[in-house]
C-alpha positions as CSV (number, residue, x, y, z in Angstrom):
1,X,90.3,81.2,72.8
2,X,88.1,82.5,69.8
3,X,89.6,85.6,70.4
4,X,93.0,84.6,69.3
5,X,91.4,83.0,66.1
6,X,90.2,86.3,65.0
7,X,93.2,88.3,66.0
8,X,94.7,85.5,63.2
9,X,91.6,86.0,61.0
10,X,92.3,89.6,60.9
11,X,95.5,89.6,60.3
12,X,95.0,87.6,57.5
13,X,93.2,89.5,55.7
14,X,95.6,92.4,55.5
15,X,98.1,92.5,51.8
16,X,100.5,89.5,51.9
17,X,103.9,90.7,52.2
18,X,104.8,89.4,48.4
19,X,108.0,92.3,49.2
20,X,108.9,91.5,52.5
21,X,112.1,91.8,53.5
22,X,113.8,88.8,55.7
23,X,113.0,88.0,58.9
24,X,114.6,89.7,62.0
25,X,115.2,87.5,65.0
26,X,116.3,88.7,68.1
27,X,115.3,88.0,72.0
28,X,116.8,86.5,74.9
29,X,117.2,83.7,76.9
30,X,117.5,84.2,80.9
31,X,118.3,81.8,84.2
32,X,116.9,83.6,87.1
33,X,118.0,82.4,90.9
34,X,115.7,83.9,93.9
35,X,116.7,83.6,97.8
36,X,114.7,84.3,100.3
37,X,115.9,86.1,103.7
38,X,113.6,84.3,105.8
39,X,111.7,80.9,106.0
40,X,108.9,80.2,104.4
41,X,105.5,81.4,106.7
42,X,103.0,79.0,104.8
43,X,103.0,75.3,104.7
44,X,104.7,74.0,100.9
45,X,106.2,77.4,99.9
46,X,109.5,76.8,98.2
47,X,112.7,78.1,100.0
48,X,115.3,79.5,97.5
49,X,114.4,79.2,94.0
50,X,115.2,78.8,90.4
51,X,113.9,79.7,87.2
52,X,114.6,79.9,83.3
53,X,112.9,82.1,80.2
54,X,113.0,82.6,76.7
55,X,111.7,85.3,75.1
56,X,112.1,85.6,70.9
57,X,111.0,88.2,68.5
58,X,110.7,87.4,65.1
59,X,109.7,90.8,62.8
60,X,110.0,91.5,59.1
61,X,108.7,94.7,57.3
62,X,107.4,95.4,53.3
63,X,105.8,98.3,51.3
64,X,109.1,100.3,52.6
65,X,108.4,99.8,56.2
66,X,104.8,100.7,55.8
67,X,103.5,97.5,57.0
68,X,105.4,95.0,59.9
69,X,104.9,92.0,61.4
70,X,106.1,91.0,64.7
71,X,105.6,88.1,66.9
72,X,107.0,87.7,70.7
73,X,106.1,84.8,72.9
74,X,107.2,84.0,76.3
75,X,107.8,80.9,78.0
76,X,108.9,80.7,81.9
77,X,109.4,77.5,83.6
78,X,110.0,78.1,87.2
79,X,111.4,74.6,89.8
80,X,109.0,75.5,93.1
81,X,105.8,77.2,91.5
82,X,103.9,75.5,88.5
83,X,101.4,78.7,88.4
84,X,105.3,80.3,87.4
85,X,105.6,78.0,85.0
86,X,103.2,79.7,82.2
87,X,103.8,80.3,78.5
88,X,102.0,83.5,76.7
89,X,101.5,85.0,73.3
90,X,103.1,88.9,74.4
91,X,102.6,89.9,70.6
92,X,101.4,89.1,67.6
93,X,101.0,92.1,65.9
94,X,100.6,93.9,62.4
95,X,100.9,97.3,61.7
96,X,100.1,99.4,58.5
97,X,101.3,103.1,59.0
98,X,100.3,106.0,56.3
99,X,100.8,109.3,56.9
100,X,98.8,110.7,59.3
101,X,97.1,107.2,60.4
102,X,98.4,103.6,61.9
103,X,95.7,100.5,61.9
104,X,97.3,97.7,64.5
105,X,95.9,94.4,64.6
106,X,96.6,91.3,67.1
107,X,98.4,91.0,70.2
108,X,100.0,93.9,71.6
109,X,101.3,95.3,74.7
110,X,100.0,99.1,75.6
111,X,101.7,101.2,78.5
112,X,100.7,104.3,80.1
113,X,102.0,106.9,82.6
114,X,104.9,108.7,83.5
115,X,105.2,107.7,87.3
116,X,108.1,105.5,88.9
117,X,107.3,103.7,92.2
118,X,103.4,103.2,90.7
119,X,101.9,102.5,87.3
120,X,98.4,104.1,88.3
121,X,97.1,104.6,85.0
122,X,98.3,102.0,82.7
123,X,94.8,99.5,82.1
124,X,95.2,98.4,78.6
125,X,97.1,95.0,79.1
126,X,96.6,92.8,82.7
127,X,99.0,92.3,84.3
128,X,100.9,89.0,85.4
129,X,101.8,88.8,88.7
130,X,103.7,85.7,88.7
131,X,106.6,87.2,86.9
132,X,107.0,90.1,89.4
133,X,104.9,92.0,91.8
134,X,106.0,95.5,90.5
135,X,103.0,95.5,87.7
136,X,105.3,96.1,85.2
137,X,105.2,92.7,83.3
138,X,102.1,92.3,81.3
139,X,100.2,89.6,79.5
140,X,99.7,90.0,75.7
141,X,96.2,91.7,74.9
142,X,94.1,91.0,72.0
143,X,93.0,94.2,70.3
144,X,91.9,96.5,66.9
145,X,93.9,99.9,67.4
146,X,93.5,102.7,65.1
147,X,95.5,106.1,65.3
148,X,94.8,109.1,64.0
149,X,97.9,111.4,64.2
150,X,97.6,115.0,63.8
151,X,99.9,117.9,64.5
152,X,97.4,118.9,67.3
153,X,98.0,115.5,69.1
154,X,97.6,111.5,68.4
155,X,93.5,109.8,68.8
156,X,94.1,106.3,69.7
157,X,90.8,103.9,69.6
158,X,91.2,100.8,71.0
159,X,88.5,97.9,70.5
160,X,89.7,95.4,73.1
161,X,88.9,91.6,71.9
162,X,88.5,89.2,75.0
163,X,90.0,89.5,78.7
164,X,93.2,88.0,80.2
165,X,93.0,87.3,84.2
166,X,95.4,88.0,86.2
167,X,98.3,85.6,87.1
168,X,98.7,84.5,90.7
169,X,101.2,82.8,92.5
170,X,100.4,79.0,93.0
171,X,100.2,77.0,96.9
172,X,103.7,76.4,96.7
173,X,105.0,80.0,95.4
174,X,106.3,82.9,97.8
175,X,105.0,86.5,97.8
176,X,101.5,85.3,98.3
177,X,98.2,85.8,100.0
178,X,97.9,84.1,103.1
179,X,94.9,82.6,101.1
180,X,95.5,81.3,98.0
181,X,93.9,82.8,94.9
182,X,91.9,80.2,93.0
183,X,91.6,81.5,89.7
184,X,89.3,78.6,88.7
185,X,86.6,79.9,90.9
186,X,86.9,83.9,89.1
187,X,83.3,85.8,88.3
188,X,82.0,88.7,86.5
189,X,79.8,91.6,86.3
190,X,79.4,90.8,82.4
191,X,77.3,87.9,81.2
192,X,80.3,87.7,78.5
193,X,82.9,86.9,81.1
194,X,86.3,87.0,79.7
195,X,84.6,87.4,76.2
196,X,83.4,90.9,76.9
197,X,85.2,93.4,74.4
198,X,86.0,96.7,76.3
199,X,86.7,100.0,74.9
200,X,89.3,102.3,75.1
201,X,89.9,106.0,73.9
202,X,93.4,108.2,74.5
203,X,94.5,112.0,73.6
204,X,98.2,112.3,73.4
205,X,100.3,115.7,72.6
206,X,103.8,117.0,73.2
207,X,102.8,120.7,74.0
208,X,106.0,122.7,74.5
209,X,107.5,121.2,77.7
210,X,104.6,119.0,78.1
211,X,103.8,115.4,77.1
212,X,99.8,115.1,78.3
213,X,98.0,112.4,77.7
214,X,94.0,112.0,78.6
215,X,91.7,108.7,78.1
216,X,88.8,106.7,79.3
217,X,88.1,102.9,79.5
218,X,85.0,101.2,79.5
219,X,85.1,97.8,80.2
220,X,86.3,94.8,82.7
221,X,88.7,96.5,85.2
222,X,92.4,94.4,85.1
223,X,92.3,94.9,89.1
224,X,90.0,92.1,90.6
225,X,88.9,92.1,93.6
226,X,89.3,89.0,96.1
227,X,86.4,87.1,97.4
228,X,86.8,84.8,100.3
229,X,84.6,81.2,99.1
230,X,84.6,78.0,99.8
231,X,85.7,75.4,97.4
232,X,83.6,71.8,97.1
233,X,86.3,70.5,99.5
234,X,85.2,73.1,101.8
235,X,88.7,74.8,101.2
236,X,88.5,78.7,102.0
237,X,90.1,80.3,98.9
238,X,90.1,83.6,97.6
239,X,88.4,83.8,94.3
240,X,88.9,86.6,91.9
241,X,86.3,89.1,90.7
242,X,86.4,91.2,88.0
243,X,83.8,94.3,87.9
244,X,82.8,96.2,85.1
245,X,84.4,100.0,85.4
246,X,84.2,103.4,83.9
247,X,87.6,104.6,84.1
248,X,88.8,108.2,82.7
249,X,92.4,108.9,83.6
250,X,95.2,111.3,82.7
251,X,99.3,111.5,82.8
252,X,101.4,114.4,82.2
253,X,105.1,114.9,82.4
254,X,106.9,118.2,82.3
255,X,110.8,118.6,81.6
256,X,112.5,121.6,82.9
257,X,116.4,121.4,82.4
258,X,117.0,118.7,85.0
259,X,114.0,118.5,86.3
260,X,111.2,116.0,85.5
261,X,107.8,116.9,86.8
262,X,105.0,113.9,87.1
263,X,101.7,113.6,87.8
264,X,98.7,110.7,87.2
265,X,95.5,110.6,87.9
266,X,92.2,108.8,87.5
267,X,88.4,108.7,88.3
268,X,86.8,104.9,88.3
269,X,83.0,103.9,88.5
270,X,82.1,100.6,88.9
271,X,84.2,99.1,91.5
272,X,81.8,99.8,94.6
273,X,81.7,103.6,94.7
274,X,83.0,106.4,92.6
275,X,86.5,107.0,93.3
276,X,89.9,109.1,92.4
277,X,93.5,108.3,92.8
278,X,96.6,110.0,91.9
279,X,100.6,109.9,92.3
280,X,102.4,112.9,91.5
281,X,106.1,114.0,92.2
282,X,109.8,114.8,90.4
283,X,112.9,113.5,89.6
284,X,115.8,116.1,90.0
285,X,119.1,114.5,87.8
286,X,122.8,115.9,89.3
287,X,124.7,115.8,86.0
288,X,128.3,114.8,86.3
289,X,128.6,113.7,90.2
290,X,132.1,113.8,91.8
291,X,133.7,115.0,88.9
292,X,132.4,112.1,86.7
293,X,130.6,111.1,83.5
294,X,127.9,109.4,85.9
295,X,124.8,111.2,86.7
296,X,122.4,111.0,89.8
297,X,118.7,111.4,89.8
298,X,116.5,112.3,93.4
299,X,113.1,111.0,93.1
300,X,110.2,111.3,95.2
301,X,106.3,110.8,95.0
302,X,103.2,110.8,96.3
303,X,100.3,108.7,96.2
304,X,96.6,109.1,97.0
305,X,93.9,106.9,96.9
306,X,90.4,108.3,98.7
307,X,89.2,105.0,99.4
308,X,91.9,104.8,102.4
309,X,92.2,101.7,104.0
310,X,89.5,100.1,101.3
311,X,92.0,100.8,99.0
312,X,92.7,97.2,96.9
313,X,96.3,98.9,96.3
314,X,98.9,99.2,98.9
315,X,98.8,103.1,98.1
316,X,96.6,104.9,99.2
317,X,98.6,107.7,101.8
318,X,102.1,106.8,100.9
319,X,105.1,108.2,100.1
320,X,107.9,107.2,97.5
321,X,111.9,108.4,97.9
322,X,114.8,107.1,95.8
323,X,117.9,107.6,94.0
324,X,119.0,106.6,90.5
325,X,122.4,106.4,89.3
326,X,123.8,105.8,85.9
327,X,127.3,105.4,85.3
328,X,127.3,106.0,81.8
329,X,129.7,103.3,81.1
330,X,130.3,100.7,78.0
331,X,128.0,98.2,80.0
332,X,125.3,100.5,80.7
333,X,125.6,100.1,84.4
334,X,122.9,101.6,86.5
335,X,121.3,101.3,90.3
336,X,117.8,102.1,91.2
337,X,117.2,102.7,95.3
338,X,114.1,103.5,97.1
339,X,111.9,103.5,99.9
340,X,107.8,103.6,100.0
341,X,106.3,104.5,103.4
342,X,103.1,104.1,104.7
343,X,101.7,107.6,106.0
344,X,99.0,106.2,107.9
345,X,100.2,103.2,109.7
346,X,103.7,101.5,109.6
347,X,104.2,99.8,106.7
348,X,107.2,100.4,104.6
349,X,108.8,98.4,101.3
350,X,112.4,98.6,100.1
351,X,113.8,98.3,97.1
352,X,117.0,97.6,95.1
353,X,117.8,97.1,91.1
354,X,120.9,97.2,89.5
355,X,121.6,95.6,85.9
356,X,125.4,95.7,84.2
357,X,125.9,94.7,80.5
358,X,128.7,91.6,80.2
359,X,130.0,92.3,76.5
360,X,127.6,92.5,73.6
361,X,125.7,89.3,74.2
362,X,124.7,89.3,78.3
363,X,123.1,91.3,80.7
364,X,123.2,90.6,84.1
365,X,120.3,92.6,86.9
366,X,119.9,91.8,90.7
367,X,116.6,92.3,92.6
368,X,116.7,93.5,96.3
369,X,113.4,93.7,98.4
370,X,112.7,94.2,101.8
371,X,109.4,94.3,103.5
372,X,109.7,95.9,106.5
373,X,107.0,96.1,109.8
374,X,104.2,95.0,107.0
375,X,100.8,96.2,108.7
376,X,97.7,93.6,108.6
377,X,95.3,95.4,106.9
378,X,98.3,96.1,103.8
379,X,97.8,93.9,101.2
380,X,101.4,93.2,101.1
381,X,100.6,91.3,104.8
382,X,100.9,87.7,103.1
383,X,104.6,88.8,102.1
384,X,105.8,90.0,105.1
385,X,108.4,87.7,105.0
386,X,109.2,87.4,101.6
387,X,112.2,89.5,101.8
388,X,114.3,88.5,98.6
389,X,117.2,89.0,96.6
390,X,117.1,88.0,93.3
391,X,119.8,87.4,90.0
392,X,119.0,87.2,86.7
393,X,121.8,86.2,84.0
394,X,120.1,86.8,80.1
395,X,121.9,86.0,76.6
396,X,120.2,88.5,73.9
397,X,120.7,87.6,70.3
């Protein structure tokens, strides 16, 4: 935890807001209710589930929004899984802007890339896994970031203070290894453990039709890989390990009229042997379908991984397809669909999200997933069964 203390030291130090405006609080508060299509496969798993959150933000700024302060924690508390039921620090962060220059201390949340069915490049925060298996949640990440902003493009340096593991679901919670992860038993290439700092350095630009963006990482990759050990009580568990990488990546996104053109891709060392993966693919938008205000996009990708069936990602020769349509409505209605395939064996996932606004206050989004013919070298496998749909109801204020 001496990581947090000097996130706090360093903040500390910067001018005391003596100006500052008031305080700004907003967030929400969601109930979330999961069902599961079929019974549980593992001994203890929960059947349908429920689960509540609260997430507030509290932010003020002074020196005429120069310098801003914002703090976010998260707190989830979940009835069949107590690794669900987790509380964490998303930020804590302040920010001093000048012209051509931002310093940001604290916690913060980082994403990167452009692609929709896989976040291939994004490393800066882990990511937790309990709250959904999409990677898009992510833990709060200690850090020092300093931007330089230019009109030829933005330098971002990132001195990363500490490591955050990766969340896993517990004995009792669904969408699991068949194995359960013990993240009591996780290791390390570094001798610093989880008190390594890793470094990070990104190009950003807007050229023309372009937004590019390049970087490398140095430090403890967020993707461990799992061991099989035995515990004292000669329980077989997996047990996390977390390598130290070289990791030099790229994103880039075109827009042509209505079409959007992406592309990721990255080179890691570090991880066993030198490798390279990318996604790459488009998003075609039909303005105005069927003589409405709503608008439907076509989406499809591709992903590449040339580690193949070592892959510790479920894509590695796979294919994405979907459809997203936005109504364009007063309650911001809108329905994500697609489909990823397996190109070298059988394994396919589904997926369904749709989220409606209820007045000013509420928003209401439903989860759909399917996995379907789930091959046993995926490592999905443990999930096979996990086919859910899920409703969340949230109160913002």
């Amino acid at each position: 935890m001496y990581r947090y203390a000097l996130m706090v030291a360093l903040i500390a130090l910067a001018p005391s807001p003596t100006s500052a405006g008031p305080w700004e609080l907003s967030g929400f508060v969601s109930g979330e209710a999961r069902g599961f299509v079929h019974d549980a496969q593992f001994p203890r798993q929960h059947e349908a589930n429920a689960s509540f959150a609260i997430q507030p933000e509290l932010y003020t700024e002074w020196d005429d929004g120069d310098q801003s302060f914002l703090i976010v924690p998260f707190a989830r508390w979940d009835q069949g899984d107590d690794r669900r039921t987790h509380l964490d620090l998303r930020e804590l962060t302040y920010i001093k802007s000048s012209t051509n220059w931002e310093l940001r201390l604290g916690v913060r949340k980082v994403f990167w890339g452009v692609a929709e069915s896989n976040h291939l490049v994004d490393i800066i925060n882990q990511t937790d896994f309990v709250e959904n298996i999409d990677f898009e949640d992510k833990l709060g990440q200690p850090m020092v970031n300093f931007a330089l902003i230019q009109d030829w493009g933005t330098i971002d340096l990132f001195a990363l203070i500490g490591f955050r593991e990766r969340t896993f679901a517990g004995v009792k919670g669904r969408l699991r290894p068949p194995i359960r992860v013990d993240t009591s038993s996780a290791s390390y290439d570094s001798a610093a453990e989880n008190s390594h700092i890793d470094w990070a350095l990104r190009y950003s630009h807007a050229i023309g039709d372009f937004d590019v963006g390049l970087y490398h990482f140095w430090g403890t990759s967020r993707e461990p890989l799992l061991r099989p050990e035995r515990t004292r009580s000669n329980e077989l568990v997996l047990a996390p390990h977390y390598d130290l990488i070289h990791q030099t990546g790229t994103d880039v996104q075109a827009t042509k009229g209505n079409w959007l053109l992406k592309f990721e891709a990255l080179r890691r060392t570090g991880q066993g042997g030198t490798f390279i993966a990318a996604v790459g693919g488009f998003e075609y938008t039909f303005v105005g379908v069927f003589d409405t205000v709503m608008d439907l996009g076509v989406l499809s990708e591709y992903h590449f991984d040339d580690r193949g069936e070592r892959a510790t990602l479920p894509f590695n020769n796979d294919v994405f397809v979907g459809s997203r349509l936005a109504f364009n409505d007063t309650q911001d209605t809108a329905v994500l669909a697609g489909i990823s395939g397996d190109l070298d064996g059988r394994s396919k996932f589904f997926n369904v999200e749709a989220s409606r606004r209820i007045g000013s206050q509420w928003k209401i989004e439903a989860e759909f997933r399917v996995f379907w013919d789930v091959a046993p070298s995926d490592p999905f496998f443990g999930a096979r069964r996990d086919d859910y749909l899920q409703i969340e109801l949230a109160r913002f204020f």
